[in-house]
C-alpha positions as CSV (number, residue, x, y, z in Angstrom):
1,X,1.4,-6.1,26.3
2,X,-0.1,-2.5,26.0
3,X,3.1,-1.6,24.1
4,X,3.0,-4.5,21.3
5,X,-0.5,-3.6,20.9
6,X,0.3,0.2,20.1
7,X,3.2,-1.0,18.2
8,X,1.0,-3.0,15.8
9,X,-1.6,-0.4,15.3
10,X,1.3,1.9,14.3
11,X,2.5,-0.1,11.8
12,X,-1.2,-0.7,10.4
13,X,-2.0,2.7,10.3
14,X,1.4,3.3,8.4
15,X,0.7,0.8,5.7
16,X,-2.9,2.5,5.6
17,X,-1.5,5.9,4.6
18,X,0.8,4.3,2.2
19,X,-2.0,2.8,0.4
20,X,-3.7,6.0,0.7
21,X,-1.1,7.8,-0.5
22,X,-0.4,5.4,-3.5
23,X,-4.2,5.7,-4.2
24,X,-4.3,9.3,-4.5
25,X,-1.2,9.2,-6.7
26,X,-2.9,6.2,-9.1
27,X,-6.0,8.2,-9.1
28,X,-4.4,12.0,-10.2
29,X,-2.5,10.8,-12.9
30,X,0.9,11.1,-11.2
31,X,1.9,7.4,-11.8
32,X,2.5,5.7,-14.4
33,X,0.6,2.4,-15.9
34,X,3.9,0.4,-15.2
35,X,3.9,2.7,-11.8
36,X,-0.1,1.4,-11.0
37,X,0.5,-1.9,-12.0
38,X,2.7,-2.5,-9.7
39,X,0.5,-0.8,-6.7
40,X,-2.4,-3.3,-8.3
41,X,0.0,-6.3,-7.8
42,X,0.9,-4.9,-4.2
43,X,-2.1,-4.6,-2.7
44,X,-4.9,-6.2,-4.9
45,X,-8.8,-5.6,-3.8
């Protein structure tokens, strides 16, 4: 049980640093409008 539990807060904390990452990348300039639109669509908030 211990191990599903670590399982699943490694795969939260991996989709965490992808938003993070896609965040950083939306705010700098780095991606495009077609590029942020789609990050918007993926993980709206």
């Amino acid at each position: 049980m211990v191990q599903s539990a670590e399982g699943a807060l490694n795969e939260i904390h991996e989709m965490l640093q992808r938003v993070n990452k896609l965040a950083i990348r939306a705010a700098n300039g780095t991606l495009t409008e077609e590029d942020r639109a789609m990050v918007d669509a993926a993980f709206p908030g």
